[in-house]
CHARMM internal coordinates of N, CA and C (Angstrom, degrees):
IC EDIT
DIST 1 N 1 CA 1.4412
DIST 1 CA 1 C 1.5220
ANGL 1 N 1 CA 1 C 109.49
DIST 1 C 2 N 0.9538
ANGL 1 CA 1 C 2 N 135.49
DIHE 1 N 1 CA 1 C 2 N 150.68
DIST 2 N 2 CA 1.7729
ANGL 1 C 2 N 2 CA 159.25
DIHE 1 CA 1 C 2 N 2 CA -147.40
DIST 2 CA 2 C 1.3935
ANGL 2 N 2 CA 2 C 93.64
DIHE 1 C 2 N 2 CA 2 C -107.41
DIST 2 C 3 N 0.9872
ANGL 2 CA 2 C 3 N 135.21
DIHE 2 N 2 CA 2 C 3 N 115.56
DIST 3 N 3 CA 1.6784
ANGL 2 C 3 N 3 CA 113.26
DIHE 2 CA 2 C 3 N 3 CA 159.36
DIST 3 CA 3 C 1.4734
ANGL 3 N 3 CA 3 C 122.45
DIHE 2 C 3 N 3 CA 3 C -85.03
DIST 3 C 4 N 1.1736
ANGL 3 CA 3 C 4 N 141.53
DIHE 3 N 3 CA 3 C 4 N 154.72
DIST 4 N 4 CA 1.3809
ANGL 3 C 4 N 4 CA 152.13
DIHE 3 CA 3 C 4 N 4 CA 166.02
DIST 4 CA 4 C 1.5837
ANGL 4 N 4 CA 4 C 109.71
DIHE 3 C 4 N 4 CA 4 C -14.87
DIST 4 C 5 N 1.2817
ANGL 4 CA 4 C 5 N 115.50
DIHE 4 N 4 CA 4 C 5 N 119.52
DIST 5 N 5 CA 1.3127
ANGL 4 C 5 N 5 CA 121.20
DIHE 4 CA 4 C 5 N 5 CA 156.36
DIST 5 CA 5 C 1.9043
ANGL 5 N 5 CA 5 C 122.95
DIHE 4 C 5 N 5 CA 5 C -38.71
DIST 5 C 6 N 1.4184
ANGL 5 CA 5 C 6 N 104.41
DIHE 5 N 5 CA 5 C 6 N -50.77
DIST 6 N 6 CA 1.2124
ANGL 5 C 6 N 6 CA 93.47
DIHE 5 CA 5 C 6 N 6 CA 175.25
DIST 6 CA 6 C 1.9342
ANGL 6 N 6 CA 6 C 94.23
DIHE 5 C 6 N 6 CA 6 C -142.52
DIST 6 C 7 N 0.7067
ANGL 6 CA 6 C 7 N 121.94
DIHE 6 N 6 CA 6 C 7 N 174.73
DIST 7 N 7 CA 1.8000
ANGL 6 C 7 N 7 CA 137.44
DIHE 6 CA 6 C 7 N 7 CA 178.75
DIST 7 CA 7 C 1.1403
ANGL 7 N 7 CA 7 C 112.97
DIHE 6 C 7 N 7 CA 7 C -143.89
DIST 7 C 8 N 1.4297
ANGL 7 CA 7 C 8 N 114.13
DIHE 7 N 7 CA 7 C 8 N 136.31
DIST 8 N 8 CA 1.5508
ANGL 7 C 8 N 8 CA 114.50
DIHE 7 CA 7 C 8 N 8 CA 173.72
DIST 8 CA 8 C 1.4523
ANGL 8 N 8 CA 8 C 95.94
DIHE 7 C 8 N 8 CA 8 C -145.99
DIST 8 C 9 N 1.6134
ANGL 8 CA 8 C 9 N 102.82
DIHE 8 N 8 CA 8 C 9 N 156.73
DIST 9 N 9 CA 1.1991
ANGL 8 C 9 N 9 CA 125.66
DIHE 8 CA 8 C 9 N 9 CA 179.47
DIST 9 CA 9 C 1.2835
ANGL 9 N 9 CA 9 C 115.88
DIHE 8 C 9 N 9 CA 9 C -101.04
DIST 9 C 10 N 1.7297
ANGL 9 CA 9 C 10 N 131.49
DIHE 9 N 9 CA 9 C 10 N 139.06
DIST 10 N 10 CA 1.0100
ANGL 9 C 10 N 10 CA 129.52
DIHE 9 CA 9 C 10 N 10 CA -144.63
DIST 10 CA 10 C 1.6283
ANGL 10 N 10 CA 10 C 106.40
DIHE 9 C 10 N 10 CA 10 C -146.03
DIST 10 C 11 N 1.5283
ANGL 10 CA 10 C 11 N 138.60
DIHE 10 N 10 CA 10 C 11 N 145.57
DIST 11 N 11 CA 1.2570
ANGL 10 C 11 N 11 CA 139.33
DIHE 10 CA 10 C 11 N 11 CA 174.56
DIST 11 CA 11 C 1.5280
ANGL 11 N 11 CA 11 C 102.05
DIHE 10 C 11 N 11 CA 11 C -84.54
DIST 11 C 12 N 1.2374
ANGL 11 CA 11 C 12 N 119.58
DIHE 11 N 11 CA 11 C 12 N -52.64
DIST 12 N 12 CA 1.5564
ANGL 11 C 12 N 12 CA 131.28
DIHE 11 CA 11 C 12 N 12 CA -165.62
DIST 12 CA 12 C 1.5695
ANGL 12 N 12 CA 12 C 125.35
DIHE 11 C 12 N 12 CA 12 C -85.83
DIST 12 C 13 N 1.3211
ANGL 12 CA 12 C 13 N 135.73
DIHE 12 N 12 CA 12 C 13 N 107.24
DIST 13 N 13 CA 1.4496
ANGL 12 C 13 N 13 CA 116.16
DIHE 12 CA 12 C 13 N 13 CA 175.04
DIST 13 CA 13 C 1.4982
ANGL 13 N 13 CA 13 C 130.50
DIHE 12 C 13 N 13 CA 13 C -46.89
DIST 13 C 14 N 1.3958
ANGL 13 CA 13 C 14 N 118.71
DIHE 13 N 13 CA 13 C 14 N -16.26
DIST 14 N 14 CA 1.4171
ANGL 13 C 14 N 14 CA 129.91
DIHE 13 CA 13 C 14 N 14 CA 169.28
DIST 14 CA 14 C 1.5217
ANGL 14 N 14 CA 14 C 121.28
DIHE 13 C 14 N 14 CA 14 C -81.99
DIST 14 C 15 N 1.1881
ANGL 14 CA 14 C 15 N 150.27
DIHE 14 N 14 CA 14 C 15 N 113.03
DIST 15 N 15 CA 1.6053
ANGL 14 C 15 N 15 CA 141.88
DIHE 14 CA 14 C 15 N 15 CA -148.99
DIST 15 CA 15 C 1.2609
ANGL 15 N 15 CA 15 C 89.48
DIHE 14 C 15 N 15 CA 15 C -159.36
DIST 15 C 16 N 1.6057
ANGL 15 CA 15 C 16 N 110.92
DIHE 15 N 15 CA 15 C 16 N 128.91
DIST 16 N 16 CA 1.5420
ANGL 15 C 16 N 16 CA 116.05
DIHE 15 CA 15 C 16 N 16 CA 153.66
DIST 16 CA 16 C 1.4962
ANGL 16 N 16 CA 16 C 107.27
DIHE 15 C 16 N 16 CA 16 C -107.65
DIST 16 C 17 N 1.4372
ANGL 16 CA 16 C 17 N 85.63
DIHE 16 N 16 CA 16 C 17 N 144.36
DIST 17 N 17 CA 1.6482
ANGL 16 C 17 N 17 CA 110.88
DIHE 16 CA 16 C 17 N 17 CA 179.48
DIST 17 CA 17 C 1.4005
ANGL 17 N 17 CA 17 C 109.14
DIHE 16 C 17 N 17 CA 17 C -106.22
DIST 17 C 18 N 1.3856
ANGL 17 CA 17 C 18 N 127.51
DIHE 17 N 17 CA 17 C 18 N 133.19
DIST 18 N 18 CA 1.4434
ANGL 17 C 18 N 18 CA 110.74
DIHE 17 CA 17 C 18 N 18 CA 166.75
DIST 18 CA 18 C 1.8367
ANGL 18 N 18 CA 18 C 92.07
DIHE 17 C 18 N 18 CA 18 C -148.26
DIST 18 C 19 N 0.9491
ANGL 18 CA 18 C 19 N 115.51
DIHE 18 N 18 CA 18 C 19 N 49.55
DIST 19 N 19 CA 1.6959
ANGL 18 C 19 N 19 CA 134.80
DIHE 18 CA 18 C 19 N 19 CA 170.41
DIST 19 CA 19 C 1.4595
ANGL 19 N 19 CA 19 C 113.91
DIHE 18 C 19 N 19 CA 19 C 33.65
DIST 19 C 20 N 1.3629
ANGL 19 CA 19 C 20 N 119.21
DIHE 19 N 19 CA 19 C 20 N 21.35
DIST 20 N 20 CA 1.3102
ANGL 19 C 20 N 20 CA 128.49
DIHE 19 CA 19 C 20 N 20 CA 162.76
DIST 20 CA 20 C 1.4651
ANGL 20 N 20 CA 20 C 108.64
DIHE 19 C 20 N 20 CA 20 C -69.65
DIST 20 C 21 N 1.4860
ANGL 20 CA 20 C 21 N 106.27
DIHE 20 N 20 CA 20 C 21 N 168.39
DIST 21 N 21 CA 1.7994
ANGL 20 C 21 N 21 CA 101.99
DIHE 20 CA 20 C 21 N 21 CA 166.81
DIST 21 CA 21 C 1.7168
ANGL 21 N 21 CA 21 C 78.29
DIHE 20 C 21 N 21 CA 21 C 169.88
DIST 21 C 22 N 1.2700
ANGL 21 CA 21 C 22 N 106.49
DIHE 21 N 21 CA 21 C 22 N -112.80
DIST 22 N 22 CA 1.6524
ANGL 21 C 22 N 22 CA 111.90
DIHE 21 CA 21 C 22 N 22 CA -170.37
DIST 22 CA 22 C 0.9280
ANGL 22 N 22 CA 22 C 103.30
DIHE 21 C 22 N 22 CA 22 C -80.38
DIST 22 C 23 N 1.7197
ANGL 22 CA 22 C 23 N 129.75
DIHE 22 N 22 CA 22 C 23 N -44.05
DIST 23 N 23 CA 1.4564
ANGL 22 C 23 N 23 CA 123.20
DIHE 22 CA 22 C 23 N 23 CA -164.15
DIST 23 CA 23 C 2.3771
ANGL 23 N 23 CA 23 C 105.63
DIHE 22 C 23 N 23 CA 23 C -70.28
DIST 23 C 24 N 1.1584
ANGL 23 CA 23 C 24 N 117.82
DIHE 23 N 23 CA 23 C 24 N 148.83
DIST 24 N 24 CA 1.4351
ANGL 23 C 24 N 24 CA 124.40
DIHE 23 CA 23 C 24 N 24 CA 174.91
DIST 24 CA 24 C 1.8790
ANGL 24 N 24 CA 24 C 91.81
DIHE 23 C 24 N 24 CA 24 C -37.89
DIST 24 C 25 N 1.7607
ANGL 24 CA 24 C 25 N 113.91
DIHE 24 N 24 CA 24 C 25 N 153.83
DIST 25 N 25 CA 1.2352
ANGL 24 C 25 N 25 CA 123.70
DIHE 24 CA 24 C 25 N 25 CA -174.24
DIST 25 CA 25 C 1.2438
ANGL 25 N 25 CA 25 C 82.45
DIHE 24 C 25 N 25 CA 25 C -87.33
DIST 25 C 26 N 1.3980
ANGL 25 CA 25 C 26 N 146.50
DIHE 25 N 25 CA 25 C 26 N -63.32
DIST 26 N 26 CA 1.7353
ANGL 25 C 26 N 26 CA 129.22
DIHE 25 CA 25 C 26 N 26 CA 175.31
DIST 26 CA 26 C 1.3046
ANGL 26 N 26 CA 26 C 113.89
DIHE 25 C 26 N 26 CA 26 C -15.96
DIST 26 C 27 N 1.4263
ANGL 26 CA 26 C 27 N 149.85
DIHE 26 N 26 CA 26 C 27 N 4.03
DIST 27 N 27 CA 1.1600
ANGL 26 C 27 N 27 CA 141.18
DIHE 26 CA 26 C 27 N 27 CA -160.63
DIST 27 CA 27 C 1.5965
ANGL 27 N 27 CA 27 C 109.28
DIHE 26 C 27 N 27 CA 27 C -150.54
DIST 27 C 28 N 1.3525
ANGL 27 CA 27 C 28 N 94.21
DIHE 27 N 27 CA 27 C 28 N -17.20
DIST 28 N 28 CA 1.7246
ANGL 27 C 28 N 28 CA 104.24
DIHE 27 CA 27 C 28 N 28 CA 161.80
DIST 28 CA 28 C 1.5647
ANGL 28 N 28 CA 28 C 120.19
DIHE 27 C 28 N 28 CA 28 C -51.95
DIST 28 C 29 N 1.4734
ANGL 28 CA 28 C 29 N 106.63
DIHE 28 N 28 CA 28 C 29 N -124.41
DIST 29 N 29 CA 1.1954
ANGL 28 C 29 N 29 CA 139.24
DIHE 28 CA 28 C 29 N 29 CA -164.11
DIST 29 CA 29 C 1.1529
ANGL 29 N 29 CA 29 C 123.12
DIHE 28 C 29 N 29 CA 29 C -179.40
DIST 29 C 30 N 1.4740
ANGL 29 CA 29 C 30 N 117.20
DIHE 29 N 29 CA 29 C 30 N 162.74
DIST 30 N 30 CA 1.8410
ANGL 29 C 30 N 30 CA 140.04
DIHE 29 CA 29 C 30 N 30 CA -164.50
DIST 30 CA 30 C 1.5801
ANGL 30 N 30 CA 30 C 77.84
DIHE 29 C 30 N 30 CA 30 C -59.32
DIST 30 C 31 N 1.7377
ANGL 30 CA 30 C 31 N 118.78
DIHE 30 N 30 CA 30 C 31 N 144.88
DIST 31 N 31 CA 1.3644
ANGL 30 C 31 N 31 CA 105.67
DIHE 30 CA 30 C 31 N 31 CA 151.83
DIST 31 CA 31 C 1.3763
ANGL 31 N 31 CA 31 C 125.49
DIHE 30 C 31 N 31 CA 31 C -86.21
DIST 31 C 32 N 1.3299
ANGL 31 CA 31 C 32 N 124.85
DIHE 31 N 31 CA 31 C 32 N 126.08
DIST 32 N 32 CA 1.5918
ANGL 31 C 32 N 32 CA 129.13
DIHE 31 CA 31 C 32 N 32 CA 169.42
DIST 32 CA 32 C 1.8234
ANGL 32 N 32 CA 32 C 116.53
DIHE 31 C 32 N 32 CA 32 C -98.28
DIST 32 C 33 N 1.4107
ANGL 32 CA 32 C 33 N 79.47
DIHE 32 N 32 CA 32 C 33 N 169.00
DIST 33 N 33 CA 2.0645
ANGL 32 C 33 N 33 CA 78.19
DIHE 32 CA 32 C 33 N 33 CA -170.44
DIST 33 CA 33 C 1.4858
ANGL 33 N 33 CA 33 C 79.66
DIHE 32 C 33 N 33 CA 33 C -118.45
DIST 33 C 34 N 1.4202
ANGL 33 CA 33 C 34 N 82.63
DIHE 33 N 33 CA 33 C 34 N 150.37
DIST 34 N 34 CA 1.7667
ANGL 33 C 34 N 34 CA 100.38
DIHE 33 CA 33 C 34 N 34 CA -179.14
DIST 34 CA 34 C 1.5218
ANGL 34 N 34 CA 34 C 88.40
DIHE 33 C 34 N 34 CA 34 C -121.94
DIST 34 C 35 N 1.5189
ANGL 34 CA 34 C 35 N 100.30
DIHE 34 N 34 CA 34 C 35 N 151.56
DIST 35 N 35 CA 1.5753
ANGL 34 C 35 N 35 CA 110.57
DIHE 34 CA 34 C 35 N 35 CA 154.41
DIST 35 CA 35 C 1.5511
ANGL 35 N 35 CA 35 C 132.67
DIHE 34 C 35 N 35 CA 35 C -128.61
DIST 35 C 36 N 1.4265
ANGL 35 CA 35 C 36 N 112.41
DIHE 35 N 35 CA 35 C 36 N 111.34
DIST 36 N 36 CA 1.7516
ANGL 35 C 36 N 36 CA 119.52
DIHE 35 CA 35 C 36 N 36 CA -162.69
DIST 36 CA 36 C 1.9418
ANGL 36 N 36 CA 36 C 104.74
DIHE 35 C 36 N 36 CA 36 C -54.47
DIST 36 C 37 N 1.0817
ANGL 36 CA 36 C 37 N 87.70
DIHE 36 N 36 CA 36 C 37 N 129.89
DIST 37 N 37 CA 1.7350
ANGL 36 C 37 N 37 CA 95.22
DIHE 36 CA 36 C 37 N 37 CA -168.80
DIST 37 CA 37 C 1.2817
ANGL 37 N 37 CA 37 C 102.30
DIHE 36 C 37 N 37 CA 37 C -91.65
DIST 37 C 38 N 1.2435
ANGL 37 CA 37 C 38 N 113.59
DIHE 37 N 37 CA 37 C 38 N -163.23
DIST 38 N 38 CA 1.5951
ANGL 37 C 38 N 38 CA 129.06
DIHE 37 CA 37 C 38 N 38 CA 168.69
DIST 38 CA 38 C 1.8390
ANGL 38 N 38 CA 38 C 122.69
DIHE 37 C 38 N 38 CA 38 C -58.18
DIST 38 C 39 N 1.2359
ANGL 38 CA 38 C 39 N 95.87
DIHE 38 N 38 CA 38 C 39 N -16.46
DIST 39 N 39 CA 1.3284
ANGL 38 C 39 N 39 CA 118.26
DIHE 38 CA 38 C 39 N 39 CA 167.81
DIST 39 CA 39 C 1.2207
ANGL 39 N 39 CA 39 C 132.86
DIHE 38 C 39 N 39 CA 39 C -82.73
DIST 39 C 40 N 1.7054
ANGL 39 CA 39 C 40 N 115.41
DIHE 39 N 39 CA 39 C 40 N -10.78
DIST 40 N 40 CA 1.2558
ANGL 39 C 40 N 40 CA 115.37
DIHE 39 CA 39 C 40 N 40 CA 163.35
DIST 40 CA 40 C 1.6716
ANGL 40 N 40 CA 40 C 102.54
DIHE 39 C 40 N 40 CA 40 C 84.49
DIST 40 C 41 N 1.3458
ANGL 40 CA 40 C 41 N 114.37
DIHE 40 N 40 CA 40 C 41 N 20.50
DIST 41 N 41 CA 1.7353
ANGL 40 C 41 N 41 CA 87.38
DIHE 40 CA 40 C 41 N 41 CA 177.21
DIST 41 CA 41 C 2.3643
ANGL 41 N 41 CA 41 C 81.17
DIHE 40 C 41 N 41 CA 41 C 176.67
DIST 41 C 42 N 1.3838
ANGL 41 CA 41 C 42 N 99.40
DIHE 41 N 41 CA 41 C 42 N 152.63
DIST 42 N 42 CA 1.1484
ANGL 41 C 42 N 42 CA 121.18
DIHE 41 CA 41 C 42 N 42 CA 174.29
DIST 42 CA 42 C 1.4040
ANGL 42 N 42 CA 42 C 117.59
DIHE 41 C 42 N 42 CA 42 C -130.25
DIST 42 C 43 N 1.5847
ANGL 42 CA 42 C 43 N 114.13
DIHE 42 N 42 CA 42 C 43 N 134.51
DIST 43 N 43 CA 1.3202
ANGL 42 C 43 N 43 CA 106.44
DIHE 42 CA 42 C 43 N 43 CA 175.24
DIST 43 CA 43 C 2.1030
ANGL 43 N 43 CA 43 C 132.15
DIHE 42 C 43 N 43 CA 43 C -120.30
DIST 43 C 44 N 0.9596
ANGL 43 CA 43 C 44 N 89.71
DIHE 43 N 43 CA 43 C 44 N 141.96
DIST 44 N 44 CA 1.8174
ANGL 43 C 44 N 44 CA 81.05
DIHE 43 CA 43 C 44 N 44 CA -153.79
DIST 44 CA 44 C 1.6101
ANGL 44 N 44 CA 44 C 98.18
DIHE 43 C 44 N 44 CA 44 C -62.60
DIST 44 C 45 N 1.3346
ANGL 44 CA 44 C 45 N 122.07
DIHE 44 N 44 CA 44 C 45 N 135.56
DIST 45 N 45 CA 1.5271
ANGL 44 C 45 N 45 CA 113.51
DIHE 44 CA 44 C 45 N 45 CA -176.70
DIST 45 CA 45 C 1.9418
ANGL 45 N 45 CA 45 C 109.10
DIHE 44 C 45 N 45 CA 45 C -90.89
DIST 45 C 46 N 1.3117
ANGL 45 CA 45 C 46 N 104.36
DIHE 45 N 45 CA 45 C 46 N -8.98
DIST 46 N 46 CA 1.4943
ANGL 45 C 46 N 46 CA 111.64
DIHE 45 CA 45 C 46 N 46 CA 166.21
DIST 46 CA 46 C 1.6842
ANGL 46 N 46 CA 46 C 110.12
DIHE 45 C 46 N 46 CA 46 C -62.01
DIST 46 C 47 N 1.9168
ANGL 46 CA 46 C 47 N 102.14
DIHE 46 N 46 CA 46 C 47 N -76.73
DIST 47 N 47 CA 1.6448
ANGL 46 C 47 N 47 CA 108.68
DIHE 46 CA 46 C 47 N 47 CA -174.90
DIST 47 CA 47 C 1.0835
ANGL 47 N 47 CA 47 C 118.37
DIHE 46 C 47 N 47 CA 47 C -87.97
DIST 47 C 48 N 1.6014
ANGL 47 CA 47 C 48 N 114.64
DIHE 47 N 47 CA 47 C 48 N -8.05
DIST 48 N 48 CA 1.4258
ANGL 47 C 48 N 48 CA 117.94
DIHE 47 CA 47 C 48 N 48 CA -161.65
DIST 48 CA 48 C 1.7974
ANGL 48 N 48 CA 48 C 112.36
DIHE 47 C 48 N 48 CA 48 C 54.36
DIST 48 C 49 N 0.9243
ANGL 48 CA 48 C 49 N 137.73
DIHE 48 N 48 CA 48 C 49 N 19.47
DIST 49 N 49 CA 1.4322
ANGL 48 C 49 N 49 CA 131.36
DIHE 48 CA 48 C 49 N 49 CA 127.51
DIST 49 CA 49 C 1.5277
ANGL 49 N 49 CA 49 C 127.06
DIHE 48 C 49 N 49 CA 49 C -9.20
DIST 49 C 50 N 1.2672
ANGL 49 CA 49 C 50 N 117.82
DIHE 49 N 49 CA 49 C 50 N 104.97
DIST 50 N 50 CA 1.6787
ANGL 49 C 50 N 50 CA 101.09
DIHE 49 CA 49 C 50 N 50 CA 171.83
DIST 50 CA 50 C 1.6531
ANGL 50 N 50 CA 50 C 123.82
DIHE 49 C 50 N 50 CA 50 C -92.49
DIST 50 C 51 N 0.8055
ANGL 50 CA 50 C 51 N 136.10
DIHE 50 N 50 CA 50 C 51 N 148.96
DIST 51 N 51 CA 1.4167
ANGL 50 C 51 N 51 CA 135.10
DIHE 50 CA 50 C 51 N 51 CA -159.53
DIST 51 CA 51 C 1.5326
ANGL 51 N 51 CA 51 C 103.52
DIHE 50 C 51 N 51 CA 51 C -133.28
DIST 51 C 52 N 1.3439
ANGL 51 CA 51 C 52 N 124.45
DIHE 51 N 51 CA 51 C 52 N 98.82
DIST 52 N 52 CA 1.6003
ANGL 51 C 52 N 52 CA 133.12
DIHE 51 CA 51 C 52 N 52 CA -166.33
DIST 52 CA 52 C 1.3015
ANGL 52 N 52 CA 52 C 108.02
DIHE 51 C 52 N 52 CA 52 C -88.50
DIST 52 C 53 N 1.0173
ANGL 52 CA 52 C 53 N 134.14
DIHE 52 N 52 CA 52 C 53 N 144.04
DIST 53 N 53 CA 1.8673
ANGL 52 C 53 N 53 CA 141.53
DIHE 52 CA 52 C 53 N 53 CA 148.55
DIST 53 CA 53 C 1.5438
ANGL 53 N 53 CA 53 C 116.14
DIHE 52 C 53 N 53 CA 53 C -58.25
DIST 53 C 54 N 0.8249
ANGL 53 CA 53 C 54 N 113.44
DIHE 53 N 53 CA 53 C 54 N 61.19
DIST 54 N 54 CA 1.6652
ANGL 53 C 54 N 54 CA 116.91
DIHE 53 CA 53 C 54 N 54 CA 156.21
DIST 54 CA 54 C 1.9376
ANGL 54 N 54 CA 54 C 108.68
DIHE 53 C 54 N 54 CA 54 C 0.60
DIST 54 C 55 N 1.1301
ANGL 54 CA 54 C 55 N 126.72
DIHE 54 N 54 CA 54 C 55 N 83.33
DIST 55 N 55 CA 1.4654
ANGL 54 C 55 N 55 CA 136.19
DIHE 54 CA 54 C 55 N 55 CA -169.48
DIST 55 CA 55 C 0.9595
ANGL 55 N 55 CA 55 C 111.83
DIHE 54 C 55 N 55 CA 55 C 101.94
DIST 55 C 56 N 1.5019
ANGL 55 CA 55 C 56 N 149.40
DIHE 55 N 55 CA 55 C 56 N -27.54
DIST 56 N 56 CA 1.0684
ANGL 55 C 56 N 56 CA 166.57
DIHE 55 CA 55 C 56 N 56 CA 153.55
DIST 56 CA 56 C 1.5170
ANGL 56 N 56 CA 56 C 111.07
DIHE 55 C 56 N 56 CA 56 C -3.79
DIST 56 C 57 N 1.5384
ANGL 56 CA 56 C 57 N 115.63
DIHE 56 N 56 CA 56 C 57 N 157.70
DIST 57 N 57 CA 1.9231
ANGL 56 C 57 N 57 CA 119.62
DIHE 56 CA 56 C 57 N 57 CA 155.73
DIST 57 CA 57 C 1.4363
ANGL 57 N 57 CA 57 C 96.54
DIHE 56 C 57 N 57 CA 57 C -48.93
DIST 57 C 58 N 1.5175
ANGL 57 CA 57 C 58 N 154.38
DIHE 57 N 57 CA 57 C 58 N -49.51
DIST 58 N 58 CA 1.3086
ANGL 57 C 58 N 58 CA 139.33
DIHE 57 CA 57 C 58 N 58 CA -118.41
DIST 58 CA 58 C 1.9733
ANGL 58 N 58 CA 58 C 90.33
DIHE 57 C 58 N 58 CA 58 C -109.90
DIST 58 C 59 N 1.1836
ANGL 58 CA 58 C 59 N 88.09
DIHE 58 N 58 CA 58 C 59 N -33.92
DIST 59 N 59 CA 1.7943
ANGL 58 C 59 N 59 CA 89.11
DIHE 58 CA 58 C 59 N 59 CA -155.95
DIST 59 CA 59 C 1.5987
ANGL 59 N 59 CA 59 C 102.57
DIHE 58 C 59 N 59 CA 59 C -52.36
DIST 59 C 60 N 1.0004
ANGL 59 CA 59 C 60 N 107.60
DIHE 59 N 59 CA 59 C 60 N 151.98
DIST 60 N 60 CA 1.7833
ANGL 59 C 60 N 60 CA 135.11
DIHE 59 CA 59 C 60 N 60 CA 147.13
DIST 60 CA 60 C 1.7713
ANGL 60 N 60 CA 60 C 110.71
DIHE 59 C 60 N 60 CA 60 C -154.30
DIST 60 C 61 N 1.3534
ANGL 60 CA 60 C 61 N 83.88
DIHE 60 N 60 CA 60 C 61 N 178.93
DIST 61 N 61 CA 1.5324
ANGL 60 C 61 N 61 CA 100.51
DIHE 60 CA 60 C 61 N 61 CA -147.95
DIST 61 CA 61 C 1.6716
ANGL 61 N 61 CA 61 C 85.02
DIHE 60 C 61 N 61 CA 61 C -84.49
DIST 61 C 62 N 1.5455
ANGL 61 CA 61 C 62 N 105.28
DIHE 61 N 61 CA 61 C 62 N 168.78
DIST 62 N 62 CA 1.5434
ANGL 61 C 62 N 62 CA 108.95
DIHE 61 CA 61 C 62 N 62 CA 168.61
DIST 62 CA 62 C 1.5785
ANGL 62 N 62 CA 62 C 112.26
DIHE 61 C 62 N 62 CA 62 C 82.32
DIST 62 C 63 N 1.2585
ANGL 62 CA 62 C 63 N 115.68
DIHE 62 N 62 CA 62 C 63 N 13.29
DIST 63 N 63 CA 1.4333
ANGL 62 C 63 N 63 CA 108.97
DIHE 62 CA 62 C 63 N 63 CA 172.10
DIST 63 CA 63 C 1.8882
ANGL 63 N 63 CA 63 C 102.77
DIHE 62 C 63 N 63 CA 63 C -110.89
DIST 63 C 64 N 1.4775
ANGL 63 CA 63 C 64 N 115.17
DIHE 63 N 63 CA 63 C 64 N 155.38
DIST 64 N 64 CA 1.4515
ANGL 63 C 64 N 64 CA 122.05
DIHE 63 CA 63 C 64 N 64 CA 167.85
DIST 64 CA 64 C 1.5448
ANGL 64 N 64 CA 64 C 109.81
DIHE 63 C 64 N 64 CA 64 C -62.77
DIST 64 C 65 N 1.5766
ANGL 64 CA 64 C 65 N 99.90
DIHE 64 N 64 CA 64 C 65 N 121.75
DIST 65 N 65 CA 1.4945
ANGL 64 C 65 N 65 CA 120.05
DIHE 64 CA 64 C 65 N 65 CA 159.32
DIST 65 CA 65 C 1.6456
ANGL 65 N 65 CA 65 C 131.80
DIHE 64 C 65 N 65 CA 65 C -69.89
DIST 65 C 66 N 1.2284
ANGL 65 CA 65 C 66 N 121.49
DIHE 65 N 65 CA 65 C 66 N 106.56
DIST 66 N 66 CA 1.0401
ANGL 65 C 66 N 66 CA 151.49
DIHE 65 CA 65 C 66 N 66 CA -158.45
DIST 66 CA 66 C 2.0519
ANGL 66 N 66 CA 66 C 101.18
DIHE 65 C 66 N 66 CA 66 C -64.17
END
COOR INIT
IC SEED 1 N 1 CA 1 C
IC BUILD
């Protein structure tokens, strides 16, 4: 399995993604709302971004905070 291009850690189960960050938002994507499931983590089907629950099943330590 591949892991996530990028991961971020998150307070809220609701997170919009719109694949901006460093690169210009012209180069992103549409923004979508993800919602962290029972699984502790959501993944953007545009950037593939993962988006973790902060306490969550998914979390561990050592990933970039969102």
């Amino acid at each position: 399995m591949i892991p996530p291009p990028e991961t971020f850690r998150v307070e809220h189960p609701r997170v919009a993604c719109d694949g901006a960050g460093d690169i210009a938002p012209a180069l992103g994507h549409p923004r979508v709302w993800l919602q962290i499931d029972e699984r502790g983590y959501a993944d953007c089907g545009y950037c593939d971004r993962r988006y973790v629950l902060i306490g969550g099943p998914a979390d561990e330590q050592g990933v970039q905070t969102a």
